[in-house]
MIKOLZA-512860 format. One line per field, with one value per residue: x negated, y, z negated of N, C-alpha, C in turn. Coordinates in pm, whole numbers, plus 50000, padded with zeros to 5 digits. Example, Ala and Ser with C-alpha at 12.3 -4.5 7.8 and 13.67 -1.06 7.14 Angstrom:
BEGIN
nc1 = c(48681;48715)
nc2 = c(49431;49775)
nc3 = c(49220;49292)
cac1 = c(48770;48633)
cac2 = c(49550;49894)
cac3 = c(49220;49286)
cc1 = c(48680;48710)
cc2 = c(49670;50003)
cc3 = c(49220;49213)
//
This chain:
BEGIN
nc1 = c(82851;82854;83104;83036;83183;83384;83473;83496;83810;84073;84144;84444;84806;84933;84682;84624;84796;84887;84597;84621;84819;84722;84530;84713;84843;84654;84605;84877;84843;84692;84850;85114;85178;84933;84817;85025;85012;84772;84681;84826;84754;84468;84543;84654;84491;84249;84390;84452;84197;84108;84231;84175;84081;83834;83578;83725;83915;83785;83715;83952;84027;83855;83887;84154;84130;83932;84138;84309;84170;84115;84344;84462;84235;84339;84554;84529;84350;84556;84715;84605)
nc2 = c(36785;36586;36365;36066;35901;36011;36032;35765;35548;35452;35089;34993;34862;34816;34787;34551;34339;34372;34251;33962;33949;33895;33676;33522;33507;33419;33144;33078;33123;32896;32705;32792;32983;33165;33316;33567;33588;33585;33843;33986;33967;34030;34299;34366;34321;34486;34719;34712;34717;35002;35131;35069;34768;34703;34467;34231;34281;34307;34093;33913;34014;33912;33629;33594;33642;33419;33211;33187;33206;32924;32823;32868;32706;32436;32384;32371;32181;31965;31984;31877)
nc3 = c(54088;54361;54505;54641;54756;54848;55097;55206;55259;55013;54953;55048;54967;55209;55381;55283;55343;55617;55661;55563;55676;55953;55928;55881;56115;56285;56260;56315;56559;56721;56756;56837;57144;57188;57292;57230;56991;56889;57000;56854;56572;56583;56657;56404;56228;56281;56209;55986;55841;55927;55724;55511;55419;55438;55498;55548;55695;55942;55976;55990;56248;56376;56361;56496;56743;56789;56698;56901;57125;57055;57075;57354;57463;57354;57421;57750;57738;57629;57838;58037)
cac1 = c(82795;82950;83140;82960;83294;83513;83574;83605;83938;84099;84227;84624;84912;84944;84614;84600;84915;84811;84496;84657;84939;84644;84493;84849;84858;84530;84634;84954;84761;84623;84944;85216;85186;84802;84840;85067;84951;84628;84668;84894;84590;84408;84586;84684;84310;84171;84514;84423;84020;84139;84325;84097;84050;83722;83544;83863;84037;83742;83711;84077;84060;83738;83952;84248;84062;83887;84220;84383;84058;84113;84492;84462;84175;84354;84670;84451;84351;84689;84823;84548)
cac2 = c(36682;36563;36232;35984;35791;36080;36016;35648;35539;35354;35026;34971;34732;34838;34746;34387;34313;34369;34189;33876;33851;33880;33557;33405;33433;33348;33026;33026;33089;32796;32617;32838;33096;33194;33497;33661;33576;33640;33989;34043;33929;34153;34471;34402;34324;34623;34823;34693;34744;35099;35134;35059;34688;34681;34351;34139;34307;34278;33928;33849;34038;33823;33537;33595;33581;33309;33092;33239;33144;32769;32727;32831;32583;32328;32403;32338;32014;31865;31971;31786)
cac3 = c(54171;54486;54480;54742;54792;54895;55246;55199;55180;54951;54990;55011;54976;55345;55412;55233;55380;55709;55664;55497;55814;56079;55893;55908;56289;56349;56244;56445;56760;56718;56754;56890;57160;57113;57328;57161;56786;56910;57005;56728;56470;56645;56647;56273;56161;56312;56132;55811;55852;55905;55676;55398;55408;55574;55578;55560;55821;56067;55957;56006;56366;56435;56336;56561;56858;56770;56706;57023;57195;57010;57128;57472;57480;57340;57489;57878;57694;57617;57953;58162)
cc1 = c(82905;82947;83113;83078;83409;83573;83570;83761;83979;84147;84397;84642;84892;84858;84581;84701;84895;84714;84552;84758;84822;84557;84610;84837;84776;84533;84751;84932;84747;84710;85072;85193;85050;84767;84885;85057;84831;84657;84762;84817;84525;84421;84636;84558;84251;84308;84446;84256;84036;84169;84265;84028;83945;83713;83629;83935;83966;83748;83832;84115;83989;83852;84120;84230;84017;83997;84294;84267;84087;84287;84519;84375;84251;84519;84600;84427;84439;84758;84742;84517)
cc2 = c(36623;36372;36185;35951;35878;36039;35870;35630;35409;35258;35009;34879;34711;34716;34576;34361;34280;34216;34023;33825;33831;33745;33452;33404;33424;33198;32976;33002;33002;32661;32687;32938;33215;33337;33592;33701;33607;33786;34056;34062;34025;34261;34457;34363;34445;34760;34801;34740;34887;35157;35119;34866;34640;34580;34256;34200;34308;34149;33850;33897;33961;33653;33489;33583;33463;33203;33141;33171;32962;32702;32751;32707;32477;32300;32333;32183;31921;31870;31887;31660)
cc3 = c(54260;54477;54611;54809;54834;55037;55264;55153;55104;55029;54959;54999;55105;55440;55444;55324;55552;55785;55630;55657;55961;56026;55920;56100;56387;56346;56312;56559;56803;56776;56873;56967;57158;57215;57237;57025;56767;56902;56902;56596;56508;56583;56483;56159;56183;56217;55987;55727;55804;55804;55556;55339;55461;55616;55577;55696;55929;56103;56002;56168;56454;56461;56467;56680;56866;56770;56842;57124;57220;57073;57276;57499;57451;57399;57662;57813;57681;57774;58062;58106)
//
């Protein structure tokens, strides 16, 4: 009998790891730089998704936009 779960992949260290720093600088965005922590969240949410962390690592790429979204906004707010 053929194993259902073969071509899923596992999850990694890699993965978590990943997933866990694209939550950290979804929250920097927010504060510091929300370009570049943004698209860093990003590209290391969608790495980690890959990678075997699915719904965390979309969640944490969802997330990185979203605070990149929140510190340019509030970045335009403090400056006017």
């Amino acid at each position: 009998m053929a194993d259902m779960h073969a071509t899923a992949r596992p999850r990694s260290n890699a993965a978590r790891i990943c997933t866990i720093l694209a939550f950290v600088f979804a929250v920097v965005a927010i504060f510091v730089a929300p370009v570049l922590f943004g698209i860093a969240g990003l590209a290391l949410g969608i790495v980690g998704a890959v990678l075997g962390d699915k719904p965390l690592g979309w969640y944490a790429a969802a997330a990185s936009v979203v605070g990149a979204v929140i510190g340019v906004a509030l970045a335009a707010a403090l400056v006017n």
